[in-house]
C-alpha positions in Angstrom: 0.0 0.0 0.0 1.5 3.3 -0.8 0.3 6.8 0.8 1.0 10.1 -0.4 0.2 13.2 0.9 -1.0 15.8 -1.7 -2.4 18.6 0.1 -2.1 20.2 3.7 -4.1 23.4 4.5 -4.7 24.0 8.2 -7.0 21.3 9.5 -7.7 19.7 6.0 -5.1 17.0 4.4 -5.8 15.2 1.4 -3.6 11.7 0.4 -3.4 9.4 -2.5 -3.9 5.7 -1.3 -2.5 2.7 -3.8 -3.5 -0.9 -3.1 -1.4 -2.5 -6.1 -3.1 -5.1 -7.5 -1.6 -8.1 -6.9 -2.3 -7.5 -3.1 -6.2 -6.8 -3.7 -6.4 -10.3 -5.5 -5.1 -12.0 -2.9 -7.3 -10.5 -0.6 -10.4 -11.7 -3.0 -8.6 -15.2 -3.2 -8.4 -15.9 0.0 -12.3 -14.6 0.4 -13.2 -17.0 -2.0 -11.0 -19.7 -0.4 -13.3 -19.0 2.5 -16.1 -19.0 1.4 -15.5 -22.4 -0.8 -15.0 -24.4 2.6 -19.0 -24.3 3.4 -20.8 -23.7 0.1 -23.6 -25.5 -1.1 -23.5 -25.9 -5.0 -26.0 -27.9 -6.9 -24.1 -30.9 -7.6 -21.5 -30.7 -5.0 -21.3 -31.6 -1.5 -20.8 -28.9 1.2 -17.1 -27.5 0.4 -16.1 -29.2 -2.3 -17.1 -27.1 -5.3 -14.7 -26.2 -7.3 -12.9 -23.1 -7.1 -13.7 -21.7 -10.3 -17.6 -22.5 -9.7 -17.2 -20.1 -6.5 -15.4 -17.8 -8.1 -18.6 -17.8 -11.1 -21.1 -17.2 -8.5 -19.4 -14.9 -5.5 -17.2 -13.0 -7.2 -19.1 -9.6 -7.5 -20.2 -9.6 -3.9 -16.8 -10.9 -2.5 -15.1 -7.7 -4.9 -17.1 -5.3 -3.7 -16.8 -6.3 0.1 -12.8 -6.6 -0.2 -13.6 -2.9 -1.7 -14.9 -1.9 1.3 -12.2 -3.5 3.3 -9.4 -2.1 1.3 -11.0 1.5 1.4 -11.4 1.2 5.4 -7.9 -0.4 5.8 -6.5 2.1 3.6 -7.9 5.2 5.6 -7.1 3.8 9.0 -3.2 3.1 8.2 -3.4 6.5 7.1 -4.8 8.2 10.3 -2.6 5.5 12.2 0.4 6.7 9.9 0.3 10.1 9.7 -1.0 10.1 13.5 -4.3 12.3 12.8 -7.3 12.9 14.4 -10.5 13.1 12.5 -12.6 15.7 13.3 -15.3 13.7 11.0 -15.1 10.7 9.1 -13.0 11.0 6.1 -14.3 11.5 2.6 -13.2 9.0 -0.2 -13.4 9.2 -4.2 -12.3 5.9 -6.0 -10.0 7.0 -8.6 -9.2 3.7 -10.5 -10.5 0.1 -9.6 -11.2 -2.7 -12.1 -10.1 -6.2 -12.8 -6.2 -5.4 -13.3 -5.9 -2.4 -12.3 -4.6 -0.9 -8.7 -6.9 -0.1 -6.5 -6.5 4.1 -6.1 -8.3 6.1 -4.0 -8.4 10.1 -3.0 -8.9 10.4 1.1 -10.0 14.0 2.4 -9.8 14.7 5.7 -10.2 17.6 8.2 -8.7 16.9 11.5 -8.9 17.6 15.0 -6.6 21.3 16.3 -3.8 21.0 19.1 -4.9 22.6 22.0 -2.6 23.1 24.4 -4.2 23.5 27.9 -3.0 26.6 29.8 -2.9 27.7 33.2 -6.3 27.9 34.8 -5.2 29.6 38.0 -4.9 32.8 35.8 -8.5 33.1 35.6 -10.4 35.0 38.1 -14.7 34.5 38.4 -17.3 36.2 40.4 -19.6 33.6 42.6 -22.5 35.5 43.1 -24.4 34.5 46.1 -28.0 36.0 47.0 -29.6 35.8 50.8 -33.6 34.2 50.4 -35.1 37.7 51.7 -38.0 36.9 54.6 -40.5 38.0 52.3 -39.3 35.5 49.5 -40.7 32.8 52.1 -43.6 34.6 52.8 -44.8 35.4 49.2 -44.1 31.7 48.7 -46.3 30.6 51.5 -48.9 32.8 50.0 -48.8 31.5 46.7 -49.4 27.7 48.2 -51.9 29.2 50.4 -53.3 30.8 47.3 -53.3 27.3 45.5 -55.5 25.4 47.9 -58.0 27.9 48.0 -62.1 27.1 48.3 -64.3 29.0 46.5 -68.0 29.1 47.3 -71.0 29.8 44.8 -73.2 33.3 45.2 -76.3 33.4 44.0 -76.9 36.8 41.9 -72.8 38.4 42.6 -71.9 40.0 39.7 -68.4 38.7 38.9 -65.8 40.6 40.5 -61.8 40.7 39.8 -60.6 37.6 42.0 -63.8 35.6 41.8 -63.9 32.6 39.5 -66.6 32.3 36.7 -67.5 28.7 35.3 -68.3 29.3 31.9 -69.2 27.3 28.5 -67.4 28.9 25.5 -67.2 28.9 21.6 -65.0 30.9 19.7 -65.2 32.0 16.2 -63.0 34.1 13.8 -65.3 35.9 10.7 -68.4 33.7 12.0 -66.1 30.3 11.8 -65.2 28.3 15.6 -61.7 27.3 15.3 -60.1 24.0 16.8 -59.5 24.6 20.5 -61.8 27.6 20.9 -64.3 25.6 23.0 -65.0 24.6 26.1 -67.5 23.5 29.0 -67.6 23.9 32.6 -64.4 26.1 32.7 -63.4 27.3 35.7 -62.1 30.9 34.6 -60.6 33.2 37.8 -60.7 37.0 36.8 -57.4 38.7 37.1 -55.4 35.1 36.2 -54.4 36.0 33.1 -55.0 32.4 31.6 -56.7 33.7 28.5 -56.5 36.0 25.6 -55.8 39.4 27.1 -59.2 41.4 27.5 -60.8 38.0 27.7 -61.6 38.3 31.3 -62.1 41.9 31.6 -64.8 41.5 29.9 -66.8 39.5 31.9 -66.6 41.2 35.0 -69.9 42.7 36.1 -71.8 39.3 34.9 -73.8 37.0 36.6 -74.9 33.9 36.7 -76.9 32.7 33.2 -75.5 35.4 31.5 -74.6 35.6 28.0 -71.8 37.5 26.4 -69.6 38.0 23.7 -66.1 38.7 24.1 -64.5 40.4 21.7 -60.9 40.0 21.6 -57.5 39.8 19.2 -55.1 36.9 19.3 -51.5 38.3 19.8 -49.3 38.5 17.0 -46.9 35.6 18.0 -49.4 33.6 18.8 -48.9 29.7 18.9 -51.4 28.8 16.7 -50.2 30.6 13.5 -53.3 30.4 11.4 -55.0 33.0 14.6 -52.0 35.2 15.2 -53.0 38.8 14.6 -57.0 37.8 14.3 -59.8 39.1 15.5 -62.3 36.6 17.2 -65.4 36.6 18.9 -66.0 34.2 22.0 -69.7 33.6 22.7 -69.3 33.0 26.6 -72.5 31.2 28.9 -71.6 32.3 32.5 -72.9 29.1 34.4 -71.9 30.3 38.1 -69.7 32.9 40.1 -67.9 31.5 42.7 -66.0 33.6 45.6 -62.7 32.6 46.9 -62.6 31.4 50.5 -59.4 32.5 52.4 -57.0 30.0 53.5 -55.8 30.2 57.0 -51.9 30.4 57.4 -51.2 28.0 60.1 -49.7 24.8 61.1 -53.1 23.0 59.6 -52.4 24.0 56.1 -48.4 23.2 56.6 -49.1 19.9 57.8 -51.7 19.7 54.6 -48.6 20.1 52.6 -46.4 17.7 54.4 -44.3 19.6 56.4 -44.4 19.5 60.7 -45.4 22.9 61.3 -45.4 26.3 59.8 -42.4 27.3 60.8 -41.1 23.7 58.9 -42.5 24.8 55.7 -40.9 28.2 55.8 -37.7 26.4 56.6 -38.1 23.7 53.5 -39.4 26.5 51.3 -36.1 28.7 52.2 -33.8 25.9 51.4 -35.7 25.3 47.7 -35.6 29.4 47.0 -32.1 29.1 48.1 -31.1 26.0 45.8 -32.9 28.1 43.5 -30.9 31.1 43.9 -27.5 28.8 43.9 -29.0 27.1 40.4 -29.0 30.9 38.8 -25.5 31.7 40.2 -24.1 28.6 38.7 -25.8 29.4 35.8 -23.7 33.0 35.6 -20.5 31.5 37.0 -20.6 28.8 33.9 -21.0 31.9 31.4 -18.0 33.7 32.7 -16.1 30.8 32.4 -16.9 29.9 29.3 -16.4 33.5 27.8 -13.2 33.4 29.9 -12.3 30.2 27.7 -13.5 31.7 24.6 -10.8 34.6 25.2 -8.4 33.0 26.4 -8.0 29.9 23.7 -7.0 30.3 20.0 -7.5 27.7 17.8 -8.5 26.7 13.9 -12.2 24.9 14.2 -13.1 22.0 11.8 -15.1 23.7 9.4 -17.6 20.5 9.3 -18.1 20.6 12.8 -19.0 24.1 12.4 -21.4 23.3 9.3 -23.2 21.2 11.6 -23.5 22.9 14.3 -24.9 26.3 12.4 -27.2 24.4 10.4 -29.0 23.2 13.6 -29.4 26.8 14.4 -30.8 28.1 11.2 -33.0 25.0 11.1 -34.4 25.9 15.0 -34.5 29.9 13.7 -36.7 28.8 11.1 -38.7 26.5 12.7 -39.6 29.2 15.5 -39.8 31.7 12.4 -42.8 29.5 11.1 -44.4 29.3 14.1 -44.2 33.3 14.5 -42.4 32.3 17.9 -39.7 34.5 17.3 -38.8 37.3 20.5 -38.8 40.6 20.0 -34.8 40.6 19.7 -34.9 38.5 16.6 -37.8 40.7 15.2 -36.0 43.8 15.0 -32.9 42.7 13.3 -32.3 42.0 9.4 -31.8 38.1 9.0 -28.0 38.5 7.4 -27.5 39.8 10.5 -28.8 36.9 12.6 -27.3 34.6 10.6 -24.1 36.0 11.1 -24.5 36.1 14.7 -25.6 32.3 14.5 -22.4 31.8 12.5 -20.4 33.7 15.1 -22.2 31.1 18.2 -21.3 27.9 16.2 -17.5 28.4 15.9 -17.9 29.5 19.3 -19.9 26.3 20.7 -17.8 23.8 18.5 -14.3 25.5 20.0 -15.3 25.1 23.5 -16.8 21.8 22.4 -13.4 21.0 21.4 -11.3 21.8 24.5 -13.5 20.9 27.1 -13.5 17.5 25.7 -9.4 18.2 25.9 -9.4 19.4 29.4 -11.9 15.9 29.9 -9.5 13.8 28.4 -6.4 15.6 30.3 -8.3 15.0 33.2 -9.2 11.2 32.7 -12.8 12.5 33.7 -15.7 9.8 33.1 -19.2 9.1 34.0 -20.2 6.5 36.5 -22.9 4.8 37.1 -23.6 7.3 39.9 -23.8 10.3 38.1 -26.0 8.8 35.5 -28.3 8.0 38.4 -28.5 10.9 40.2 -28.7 12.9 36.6 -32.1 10.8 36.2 -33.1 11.7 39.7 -33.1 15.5 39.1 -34.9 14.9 36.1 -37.6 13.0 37.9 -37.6 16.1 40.6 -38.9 18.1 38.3 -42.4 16.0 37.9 -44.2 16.0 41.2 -45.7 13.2 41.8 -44.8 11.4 38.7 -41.6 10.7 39.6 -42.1 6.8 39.5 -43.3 7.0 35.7 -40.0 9.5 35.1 -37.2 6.5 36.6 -39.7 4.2 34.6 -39.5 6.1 31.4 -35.4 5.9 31.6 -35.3 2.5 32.6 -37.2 1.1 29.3 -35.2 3.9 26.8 -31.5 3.2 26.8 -31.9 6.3 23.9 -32.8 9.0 26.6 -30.0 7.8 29.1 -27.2 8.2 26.7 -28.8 11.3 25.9 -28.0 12.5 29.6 -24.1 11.4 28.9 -23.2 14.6 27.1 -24.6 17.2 29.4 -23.6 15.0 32.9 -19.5 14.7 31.4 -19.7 18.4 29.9 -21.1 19.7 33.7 -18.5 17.5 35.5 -15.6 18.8 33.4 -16.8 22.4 34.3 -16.9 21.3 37.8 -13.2 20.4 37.3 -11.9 23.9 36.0 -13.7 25.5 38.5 -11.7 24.1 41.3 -8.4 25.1 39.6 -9.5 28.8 38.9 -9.8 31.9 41.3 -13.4 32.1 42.8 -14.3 35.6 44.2 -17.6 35.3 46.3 -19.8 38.4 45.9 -22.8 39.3 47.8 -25.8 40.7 45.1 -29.2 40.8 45.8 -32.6 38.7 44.2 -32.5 41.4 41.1 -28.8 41.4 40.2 -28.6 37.3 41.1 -31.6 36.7 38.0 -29.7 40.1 35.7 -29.4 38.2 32.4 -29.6 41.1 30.3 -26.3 40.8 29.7 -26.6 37.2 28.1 -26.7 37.0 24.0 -30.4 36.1 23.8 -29.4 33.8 20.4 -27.1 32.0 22.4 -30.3 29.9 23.5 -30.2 28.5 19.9 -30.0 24.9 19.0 -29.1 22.3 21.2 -25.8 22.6 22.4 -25.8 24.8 25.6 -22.1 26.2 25.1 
C-alpha cells in the first residue's frame, strides 16, 4: 500500500492511497478460499465445489466487500500513519479500480486542532451569592396558600376581579369556531391572566346565566399561526360565580402540605428558593467561564463541525420563524444579520466543544454509574408526583440515558476547572442574582448549551 500526501491546508489533508493489484487479489482469493470451505452448489457436497464454480457465483459480492475492506484499511493506516485525528469521518473518491488495475483512491480529511491547555489559576470569576429575603418565604407561603383555595357559589354576585366564573365557550373568527376555541364547565378566575388578554375583563360585572360576547385579538406571536393577529369573537354562557374562600396560614395548612409545622414549611421553602438562587449563580459563573475560555484559547475549528453545528441553528431559527415564535430581539434585526451572529455562536460552541473535551480527556474524567443516576433523579424532581413513571421512562429507553451522557460529562468537566481557577464570592441581591440582560439572547439557539 503506498500513501502520499497531496495537500495540507490548516486542518484539512488530502492523500493518494495505492493498493497494487496483486495485493487486492489475494485478498479476493483468499475470500473465496473461504467462502468455498461451506458452500452449497447444486451438484457438489458442502465444500467441495470447485474453485472456479465459487469464483462464477461470488465473485461480484466478495469484490465489492474486499472494496470496502481495502477503502477502510486504507484510511485507517493512514490516520494510524500520519498520527491524525478526524474531526469527522473521512471523505473518499475511488480514482481507479477494475479487474487489473490498482486499487486508487483520493482520502480528504479535516482533522482535529492541538490545544494546548493553559494555566487555569490565571482566571479569576465572580460567585455570586443572594440571601432568600423573609419575604421571598412569605410570598411563597402565600402563593401555596393561594393554590388550595375554596371558592364558594353566590347566587346573583356579579363577577368581580378575584372571583372565579364557570363558563361554556365557543370561539369564532369571521363567524367560523376554530379548533380549541371551545370549552365546557371552565373554571375561569378573573385577574389570572390564563386567556387571551381582554378575555376576562370583559366578563366582569356578569352574573350567573349570562350571555356575552367577548370580543378579543389573538396576539401577533401567537402559537397557533393560522389565529395570530386575528380578530375573534368568544360567545361565553356564564354558568356560576364562585367567591374565593381564604386560607388560613397556620400549622393546619403546613401539615396539609407535608411539612411538621409552619415554621417547617418556611424552613423547607427557604432551602428550595435558596437551591434556587444557587442554580441561577451557577448558571452565571458557567457563562463567565466559558467566555473566559473563549478569550483565552485560539485555535483553527473543523469547518464540518461548524457546518453542523450552524445548520441546527438556522433550522431551529426557522422552525420558530414558522411558528411566529420568534422574540422581539430576533424581530427587530435583518436576517443577514442573525445569521451572522448564528455563524459567530457555532465556531464559538464547536471550539469550546473541542477543548473541554481536551481538558476531559487531560483530566481522565468519566461518567459513573452514579452520576448517570443521580442525573435521572433531578430529572424525575422536576415532575411532582410522577416521579415513578419519570425512573420508569429511563429504565425502558436506553436512547434517553445516553442522551444525559453529554450534558452530565460536559457539567463535570466544568466542575473540574472551577476548582483550579480563582473564585471571588460576591454578595448581590434577588434582582442582580436573575440580571441576564447581559446574556446573547441567540445563544439559547440549537441544542448545544455552550
Amino acid at each position: 500500500m503506498n500513501i502520499t500526501e497531496l495537500k495540507s491546508e490548516g486542518l484539512k489533508k488530502s492523500f493518494k492511497v495505492i493498493v497494487e493489484k496483486n495485493d487486492f487479489a489475494k485478498e479476493v482469493d483468499a475470500k473465496l478460499v473461504k467462502i468455498a470451505k461451506t458452500a452449497k452448489i447444486q451438484g457438489f457436497r458442502a465444500g467441495k465445489a470447485p474453485l472456479a464454480m465459487i469464483k462464477k457465483k461470488y465473485e461480484s459480492e466478495v469484490m465489492a466487500e474486499a472494496l470496502d475492506d481495502a477503502i477502510r484499511n486504507g484510511s485507517n493506516k493512514v490516520l494510524k500513519d500520519k498520527e491524525l485525528r478526524p474531526a469527522t469521518q473521512p471523505s473518499i473518491k475511488i480514482v481507479s479500480f477494475g479487474e487489473g488495475k490498482d486499487l486508487e483512491f483520493d482520502m480528504d480529511v479535516e482533522i482535529l486542532p492541538e490545544i494546548k491547555l493553559g494555566d487555569f489559576a490565571k482566571i479569576s470569576l465572580d460567585k455570586l451569592v443572594a440571601d432568600v429575603p423573609a419575604e421571598e418565604v412569605e410570598k411563597a407561603v402565600s402563593y401555596l396558600a393561594n393554590a388550595r383555595k375554596e371558592t364558594t357559589v353566590v347566587d346573583g354576585k356579579a363577577a368581580q376581579k378575584g372571583d372565579t366564573v364557570m363558563i361554556d365557550f365557543v370561539g369564532s373568527v369571521d363567524g367560523v369556531e376554530f379548533d380549541g376555541g371551545k370549552g365546557d364547565n371552565y373554571p375561569l378566575e378573573l385577574g389570572s391572566g390564563s386567556f387571551i388578554p381582554g378575555f376576562e375583563d370583559q366578563l366582569i360585572g356578569a352574573k350567573a346565566g349570562d350571555k356575552v360576547d367577548v370580543k378579543v385579538k389573538f396576539p401577533e406571536n401567537y402559537h397557533a399561526k393560522d389565529l395570530a393577529g386575528k380578530d375573534s369573537v368568544f360567545a361565553v354562557t356564564i354558568k356560576e360565580v364562585r367567591e374565593p374562600k381564604a386560607v388560613e396560614i397556620n400549622d393546619e395548612l403546613a401539615k396539609s402540605l407535608g411539612a411538621e409545622s409552619l415554621d417547617k414549611l418556611k424552613e423547607n421553602l427557604t432551602t428550595r428558593i435558596k437551591s434556587d438562587y444557587d442554580n441561577a449563580a451557577r448558571m452565571k459563573l458557567k457563562r463567565q467561564l466559558l467566555d473566559a475560555l473563549d478569550k483565552e484559547y485560539k485555535f483553527d475549528v473543523p469547518e464540518t463541525l461548524v457546518d453542523a453545528e450552524y445548520k441546527a441553528i438556522v433550522d431551529q431559527y426557522e422552525q420558530a420563524k414558522k411558528y411566529n415564535q420568534l422574540d422581539e430581539e430576533e424581530k427587530s434585526k435583518k436576517e443577514d444579520d442573525l445569521l451572522k451572529e448564528y455563524k459567530d455562536i457555532a465556531i464559538r460552541r464547536v471550539k469550546l466543544g473541542l477543548l473541554l473535551s481536551e481538558v476531559g480527556q487531560d483530566a481522565k474524567i468519566s461518567i459513573k454509574p452514579e452520576d448517570i443516576n443521580a442525573a435521572i433523579m433531578n430529572e424525575a424532581k422536576k415532575y411532582p408526583g410522577q416521579e415513578q413513571m419519570v425512573l420508569d421512562y429511563y429504565l425502558k429507553n436506553k436512547q434517553a440515558v445516553e442522551a444525559l451522557k453529554a450534558p452530565i460529562f460536559e457539567e463535570k468537566i466544568i466542575d473540574h476547572i472551577l476548582t483550579l481557577v480563582k473564585l471571588n464570592e460576591k454578595k448581590v441581591s434577588v434582582e442582580e442574582l436573575y440580571r441576564f440582560d447581559d446574556e446573547k439572547k441567540s445563544a439559547k439557539k440549537a441544542s448545544s448549551k455552550k
